[in-house]
C-alpha positions in Angstrom: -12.6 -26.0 -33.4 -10.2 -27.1 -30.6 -7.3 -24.8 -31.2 -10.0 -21.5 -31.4 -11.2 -23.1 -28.0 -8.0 -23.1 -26.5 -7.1 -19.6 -27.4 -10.0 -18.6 -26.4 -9.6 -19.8 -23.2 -5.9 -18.4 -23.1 -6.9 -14.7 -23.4 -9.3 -15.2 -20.8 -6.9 -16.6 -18.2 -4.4 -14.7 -19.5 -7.0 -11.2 -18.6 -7.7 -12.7 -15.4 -4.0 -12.4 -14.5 -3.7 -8.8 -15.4 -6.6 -8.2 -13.8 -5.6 -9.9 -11.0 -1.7 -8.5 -10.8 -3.3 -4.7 -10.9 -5.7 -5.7 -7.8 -2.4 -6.7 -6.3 -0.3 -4.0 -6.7 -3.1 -1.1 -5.9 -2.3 0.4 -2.9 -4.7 0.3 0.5 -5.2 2.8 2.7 -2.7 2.9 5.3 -3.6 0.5 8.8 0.0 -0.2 10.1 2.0 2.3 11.3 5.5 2.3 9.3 7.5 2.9 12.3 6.7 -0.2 14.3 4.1 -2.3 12.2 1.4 -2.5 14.8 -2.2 -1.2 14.2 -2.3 2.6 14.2 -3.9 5.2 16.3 -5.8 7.9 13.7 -4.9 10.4 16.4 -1.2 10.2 16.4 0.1 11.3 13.1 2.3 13.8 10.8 1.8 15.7 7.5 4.6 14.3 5.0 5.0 15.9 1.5 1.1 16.3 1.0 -0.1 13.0 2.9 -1.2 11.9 6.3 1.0 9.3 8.1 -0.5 7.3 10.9 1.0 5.7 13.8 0.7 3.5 16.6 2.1 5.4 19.5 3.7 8.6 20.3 7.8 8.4 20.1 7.2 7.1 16.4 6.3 10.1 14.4 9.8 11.7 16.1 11.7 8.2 14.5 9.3 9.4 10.4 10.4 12.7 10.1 14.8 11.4 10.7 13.8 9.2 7.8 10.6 9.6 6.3 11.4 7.8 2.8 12.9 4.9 4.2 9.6 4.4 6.3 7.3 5.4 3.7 9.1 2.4 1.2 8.1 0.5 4.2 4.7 1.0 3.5 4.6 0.7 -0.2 6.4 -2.9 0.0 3.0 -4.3 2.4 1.1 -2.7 -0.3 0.0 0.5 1.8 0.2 4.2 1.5 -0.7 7.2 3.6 -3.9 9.4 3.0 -4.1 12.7 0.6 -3.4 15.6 3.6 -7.6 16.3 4.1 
C-alpha cells in the first residue's frame, strides 16, 4: 500500500515539474526594450523578420537593426519575445 502511495505521489510531483518547467520557458510578450532594458514605449519600434520590436527611446532602434540577433537573444534569455508584425 505504501510503495503504490509513494509512486503515486512521484508522478504527481514529478507532472507538476513539467508543468511547471513549460510555464517557465513560455515566452511573454515583449515589455523591455532589448537595447537598453528599461520599459518600452509602444510608439517607438521596428519590423524585424515578421515581428514587432519595441523600445524605450529613439537612438535604440538605429543600435537593433546593426545587430538585431544579438538583441533579439537578449530578449529570449529574460524570457521575452517580440509581437507577430499586426
Amino acid at each position: 500500500m505504501k510503495s503504490k502511495m509513494k509512486i503515486t505521489t512521484g508522478i504527481i510531483i514529478t507532472t507538476f515539474l513539467i508543468i511547471g518547467a513549460y510555464v517557465a520557458v513560455a515566452a511573454q510578450p515583449q515589455t523591455i526594450c532589448p537595447v537598453m532594458g528599461n520599459p518600452i514605449n509602444k510608439n517607438i519600434y521596428t519590423d524585424y523578420n515578421g515581428k514587432r520590436v519595441y523600445f524605450c527611446c529613439p537612438p535604440c532602434p538605429s543600435n537593433f537593426v546593426k545587430h538585431p540577433e544579438a538583441y533579439l537573444q537578449r530578449l529570449a534569455q529574460i524570457g521575452q519575445e517580440p509581437v507577430p508584425t499586426p
